[in-house]
C-alpha positions as a printed Julia matrix, in Angstrom:
356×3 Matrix{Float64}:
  94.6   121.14   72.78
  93.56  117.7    73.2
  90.39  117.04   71.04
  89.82  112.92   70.58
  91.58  109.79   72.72
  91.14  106.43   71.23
  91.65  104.22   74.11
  92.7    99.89   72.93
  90.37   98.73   75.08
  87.02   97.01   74.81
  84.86   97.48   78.28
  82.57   95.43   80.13
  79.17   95.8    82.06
  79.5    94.04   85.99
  82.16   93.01   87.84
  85.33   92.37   85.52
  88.91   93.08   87.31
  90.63   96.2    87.87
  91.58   96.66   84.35
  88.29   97.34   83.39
  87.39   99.31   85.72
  90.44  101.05   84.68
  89.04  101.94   81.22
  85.5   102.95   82.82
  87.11  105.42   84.44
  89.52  106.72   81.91
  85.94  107.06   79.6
  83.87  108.97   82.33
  86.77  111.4    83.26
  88.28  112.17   79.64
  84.34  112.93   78.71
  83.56  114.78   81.54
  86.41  117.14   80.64
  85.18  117.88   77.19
  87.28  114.91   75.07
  85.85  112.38   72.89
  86.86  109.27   73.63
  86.67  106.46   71.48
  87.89  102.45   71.01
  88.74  102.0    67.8
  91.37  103.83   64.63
  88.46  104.59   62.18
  88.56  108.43   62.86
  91.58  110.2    61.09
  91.84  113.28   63.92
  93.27  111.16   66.73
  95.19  113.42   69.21
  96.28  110.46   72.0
  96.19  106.91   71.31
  96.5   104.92   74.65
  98.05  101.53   73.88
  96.54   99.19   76.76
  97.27   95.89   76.35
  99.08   94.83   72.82
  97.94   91.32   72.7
  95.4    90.43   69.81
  94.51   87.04   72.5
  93.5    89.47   74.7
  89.47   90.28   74.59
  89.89   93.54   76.63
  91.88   94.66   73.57
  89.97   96.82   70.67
  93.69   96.66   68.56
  97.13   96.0    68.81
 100.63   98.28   68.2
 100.74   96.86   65.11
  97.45   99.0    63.93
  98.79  101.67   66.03
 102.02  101.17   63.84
 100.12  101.49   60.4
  97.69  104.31   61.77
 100.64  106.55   62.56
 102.65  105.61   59.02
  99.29  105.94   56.29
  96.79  108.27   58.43
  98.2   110.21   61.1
 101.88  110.54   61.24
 101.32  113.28   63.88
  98.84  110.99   66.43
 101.28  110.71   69.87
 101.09  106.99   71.74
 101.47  106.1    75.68
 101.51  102.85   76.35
 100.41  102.02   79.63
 101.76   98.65   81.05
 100.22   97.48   84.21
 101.13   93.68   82.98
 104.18   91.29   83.7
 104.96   87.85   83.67
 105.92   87.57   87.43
 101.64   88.07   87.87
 100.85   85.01   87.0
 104.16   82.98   86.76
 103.84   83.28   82.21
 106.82   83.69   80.17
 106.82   85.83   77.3
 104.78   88.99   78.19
 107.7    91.62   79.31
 109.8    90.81   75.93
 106.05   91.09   74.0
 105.19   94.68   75.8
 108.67   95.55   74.85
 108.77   94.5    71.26
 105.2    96.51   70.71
 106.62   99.34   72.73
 108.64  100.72   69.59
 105.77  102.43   68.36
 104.97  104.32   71.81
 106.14  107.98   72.47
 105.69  107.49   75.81
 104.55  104.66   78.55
 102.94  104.48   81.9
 104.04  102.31   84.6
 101.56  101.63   87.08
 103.94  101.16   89.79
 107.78  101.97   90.42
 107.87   97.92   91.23
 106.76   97.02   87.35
 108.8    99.73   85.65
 111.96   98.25   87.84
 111.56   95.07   86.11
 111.2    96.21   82.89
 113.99   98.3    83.03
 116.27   95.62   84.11
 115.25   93.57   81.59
 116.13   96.19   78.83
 113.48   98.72   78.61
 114.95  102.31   77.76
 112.1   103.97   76.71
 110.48  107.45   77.86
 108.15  106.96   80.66
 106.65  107.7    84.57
 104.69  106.14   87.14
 101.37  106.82   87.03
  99.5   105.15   90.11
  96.06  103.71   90.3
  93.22  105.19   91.96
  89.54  104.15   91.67
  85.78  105.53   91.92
  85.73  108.14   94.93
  81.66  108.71   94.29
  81.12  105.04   95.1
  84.08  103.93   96.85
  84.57  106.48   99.72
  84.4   105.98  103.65
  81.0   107.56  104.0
  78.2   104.59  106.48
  81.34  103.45  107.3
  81.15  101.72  110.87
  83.76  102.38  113.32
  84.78   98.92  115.09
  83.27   99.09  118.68
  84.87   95.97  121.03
  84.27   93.77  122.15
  82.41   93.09  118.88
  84.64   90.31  116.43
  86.29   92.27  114.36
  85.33   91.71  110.85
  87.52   91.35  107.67
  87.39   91.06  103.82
  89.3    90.26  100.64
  87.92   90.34   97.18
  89.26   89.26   93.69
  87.95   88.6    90.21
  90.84   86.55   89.63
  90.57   83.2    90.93
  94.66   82.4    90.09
  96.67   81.36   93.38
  98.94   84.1    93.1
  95.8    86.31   94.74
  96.85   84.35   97.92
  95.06   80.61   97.78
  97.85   79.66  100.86
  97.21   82.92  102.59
  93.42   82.35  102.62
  93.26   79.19  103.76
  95.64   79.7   106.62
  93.03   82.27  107.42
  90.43   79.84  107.05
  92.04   77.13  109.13
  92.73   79.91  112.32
  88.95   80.53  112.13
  89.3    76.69  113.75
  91.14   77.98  116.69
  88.81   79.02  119.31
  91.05   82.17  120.74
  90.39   83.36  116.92
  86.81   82.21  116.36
  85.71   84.47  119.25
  87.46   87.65  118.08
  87.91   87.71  114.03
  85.23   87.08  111.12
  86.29   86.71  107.33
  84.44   87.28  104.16
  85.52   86.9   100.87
  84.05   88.52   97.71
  84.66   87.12   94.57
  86.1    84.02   92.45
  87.91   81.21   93.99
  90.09   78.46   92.96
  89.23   74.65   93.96
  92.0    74.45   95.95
  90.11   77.11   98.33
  87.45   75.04   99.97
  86.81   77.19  103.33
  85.21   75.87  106.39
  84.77   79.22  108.25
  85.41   82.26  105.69
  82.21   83.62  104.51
  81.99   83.61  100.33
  80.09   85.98   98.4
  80.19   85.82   94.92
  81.57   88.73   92.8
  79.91   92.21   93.17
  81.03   95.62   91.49
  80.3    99.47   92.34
  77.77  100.28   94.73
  77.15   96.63   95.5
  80.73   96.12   96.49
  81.57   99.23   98.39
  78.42   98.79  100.56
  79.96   95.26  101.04
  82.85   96.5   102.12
  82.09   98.74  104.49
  80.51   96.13  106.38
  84.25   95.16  107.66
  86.4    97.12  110.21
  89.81   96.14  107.98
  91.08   94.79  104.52
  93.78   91.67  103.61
  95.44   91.84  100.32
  97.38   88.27  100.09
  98.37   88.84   96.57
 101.89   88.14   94.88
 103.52   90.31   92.26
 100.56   92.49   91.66
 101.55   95.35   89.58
  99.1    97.51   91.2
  96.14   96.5    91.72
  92.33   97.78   91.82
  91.0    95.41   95.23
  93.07   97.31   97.91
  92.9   100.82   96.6
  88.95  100.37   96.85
  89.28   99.19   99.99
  91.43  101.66  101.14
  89.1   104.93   99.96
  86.54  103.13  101.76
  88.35  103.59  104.99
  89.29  100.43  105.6
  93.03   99.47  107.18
  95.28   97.11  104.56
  96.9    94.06  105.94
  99.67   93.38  103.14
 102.29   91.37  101.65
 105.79   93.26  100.71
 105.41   92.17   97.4
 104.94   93.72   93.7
 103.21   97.21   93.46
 100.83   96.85   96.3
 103.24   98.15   99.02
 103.6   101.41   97.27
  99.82  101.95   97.39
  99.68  100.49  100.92
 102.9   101.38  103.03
 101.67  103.86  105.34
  97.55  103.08  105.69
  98.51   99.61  106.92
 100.75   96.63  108.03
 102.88   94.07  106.21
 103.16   90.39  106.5
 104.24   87.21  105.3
 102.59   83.42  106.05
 105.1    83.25  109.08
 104.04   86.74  110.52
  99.74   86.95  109.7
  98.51   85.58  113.55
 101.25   88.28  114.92
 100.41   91.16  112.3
  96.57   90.26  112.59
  96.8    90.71  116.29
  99.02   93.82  115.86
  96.23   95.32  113.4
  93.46   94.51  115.68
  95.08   96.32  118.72
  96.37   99.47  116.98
  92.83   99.66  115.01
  92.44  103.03  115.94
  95.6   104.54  114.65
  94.84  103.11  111.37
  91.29  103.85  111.12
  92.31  107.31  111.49
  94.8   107.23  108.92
  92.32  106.0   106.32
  90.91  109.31  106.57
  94.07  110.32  104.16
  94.14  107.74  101.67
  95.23  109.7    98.55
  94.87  107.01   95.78
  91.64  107.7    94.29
  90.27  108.38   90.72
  90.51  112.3    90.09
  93.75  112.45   90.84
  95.39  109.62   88.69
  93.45  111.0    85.87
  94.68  114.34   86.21
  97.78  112.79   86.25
  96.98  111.23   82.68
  96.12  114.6    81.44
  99.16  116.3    82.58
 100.76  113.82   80.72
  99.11  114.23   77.7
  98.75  118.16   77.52
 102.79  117.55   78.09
 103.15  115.53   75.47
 101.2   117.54   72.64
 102.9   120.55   73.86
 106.42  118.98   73.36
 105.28  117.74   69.74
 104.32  121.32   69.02
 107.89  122.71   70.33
 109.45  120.11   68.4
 107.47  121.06   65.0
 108.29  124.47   65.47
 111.5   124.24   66.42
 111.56  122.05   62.69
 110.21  124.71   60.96
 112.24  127.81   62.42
 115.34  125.37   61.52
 113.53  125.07   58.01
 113.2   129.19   58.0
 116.79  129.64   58.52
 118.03  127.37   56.3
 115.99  129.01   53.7
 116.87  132.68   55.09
 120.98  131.43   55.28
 120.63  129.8    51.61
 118.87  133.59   50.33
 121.56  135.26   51.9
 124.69  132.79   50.24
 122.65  133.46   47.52
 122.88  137.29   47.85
 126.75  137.6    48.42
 127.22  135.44   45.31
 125.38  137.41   43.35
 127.12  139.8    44.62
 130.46  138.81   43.72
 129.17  137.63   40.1
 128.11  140.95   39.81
 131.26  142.81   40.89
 133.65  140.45   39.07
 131.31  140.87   35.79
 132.25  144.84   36.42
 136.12  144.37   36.95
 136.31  142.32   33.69
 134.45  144.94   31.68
């Protein structure tokens, strides 16, 4: 029975990327279910500790493995670890990060990939280590396709991105081109952008409406004022920006690249710079079909956390098995060394009788 998670993570009020909403979630469900939850190693009665980001740079982090590491030797030796790993240096073009996760994944029992894409690369480069794919899913009570507006032509058809991040690998080029159609006439008349969030300097829009950041309510009411969604972003792991779009009903326009396709292949299209005007046209025109599907978009909250506790409850249950299994191994040891111990006495005894 799972009692107390300590989760590495330190969380934030407002709008603060996906991984933080991440841990706002993993808080509210775990607590919900009748599981403390806490962020830090003071507490000797940890059942799960949930390794989210091992870097001590990193201000989302509340610890690294290496506390993890001297936790499990001096307080707990019986505390199980995941490590989830929704991180990678093809994000943001670093160098460094996958050898780093890998190095401070010796102390893990098991990880979490958020995507088969991520776990690919990591197991190319050398990782060997237990795992699964655990995909992301956000907020159904706030992001969910209720006041959503059906597009009704000949009305423009209105789309929306939104990022925290303001790096270019969310898609500066793609955003821009965007922003430089808007000039076209034939695309003026039919197609309005918005964009929520941070942007670079690089991004300086003539036509694409900019609102700054928003979170929860705030957001999904914002995006439900658009008929679709474009996702321009390179190498994401996973994600949070489309998957909140998506349980808001909205189709995905999306590059075939990172983890994204595996939360978008079948409630949207793909495209690459070369293909948007065709695949924007293609969206607009089979709007229907895709609206439709939206109505099945599968990646929300509840069910990657029940996913998490699966996990977990699988995971204490094999460390009981195992401890068990130690002890009946202990048992007949004992019970084989009692018997060897019988028969010899046995034999003593008898050869004690023959000499007399």
């Amino acid at each position: 029975m799972i009692k107390k998670i300590s989760i590495g993570a330190n969380v934030v009020d407002g709008p603060w990327g996906g991984g933080n909403l991440f841990f706002k979630n993993f808080i509210n469900f775990f607590e919900k279910n009748g599981i403390k939850v806490i962020n830090h190693l003071a507490d000797q009665d940890i059942d799960i500790i949930l390794l989210t980001d091992p870097r001590k740079s990193s201000s989302s982090s509340s610890y690294t493995h290496r506390e993890i590491e001297k936790y499990k030797k001096h307080v707990n030796k019986n505390v199980i670890v995941v490590q989830r790993i929704n991180e990678c240096d093809e994000r943001k073009s670093t160098n460094g990060i996958n050898a780093y996760y890998m190095r401070s994944n010796k102390i893990a029992d098991s990880t979490v990939f958020v995507s088969s894409w991520l776990k690919n690369i990591y197991t190319y480069q050398g990782f060997k280590g237990k795992s699964s794919v655990i995909l992301g899913g956000g907020d159904s009570d706030i992001f969910n396709n209720s006041n959503l507006k059906k597009w009704n032509p000949p009305k423009r058809f209105k789309m929306t991105s939104h990022h925290w991040s303001a790096n270019s690998n969310k898609g500066t080029d793609i955003y821009n081109q965007i922003d430089h159609l808007l000039d076209k006439n034939i695309w003026k008349e039919k197609l309005e952008f918005t964009y929520i969030g941070n942007v670079s300097s690089s991004m300086n829009f003539k036509n694409i409406k900019l609102v700054k950041p928003l979170s929860g309510a705030r957001l999904a009411s914002e995006l439900k004022k658009s008929n679709a969604y474009l996702t321009a972003s390179l190498n994401e792991p996973s994600g949070n920006h489309h998957i909140e779009a998506g349980q808001c009903g909205l189709p995905i326009l999306f590059i075939d690249s990172g983890g994204i396709t595996e939360y978008c292949k079948d409630f949207g299209i793909s495209y690459d710079k070369n293909t948007l005007e065709k695949q924007l046209e293609n969206l607009i025109q089979n709007y229907e079909e895709y609206y439709l599907k939206m109505k099945k978009y599968p990646h929300n909250n509840e069910k990657m956390m029940n996913e998490y506790m699966v996990l977990f409850k699988k995971l204490i249950e094999d460390r009981i098995i195992d401890k068990s299994n130690i002890n009946l191994f202990k048992k007949s040891l004992i019970l084989l060394y009692l018997v060897c111990l019988k028969i010899l006495n046995y034999v003593k005894f008898n050869i004690f009788v023959n000499l007399r």
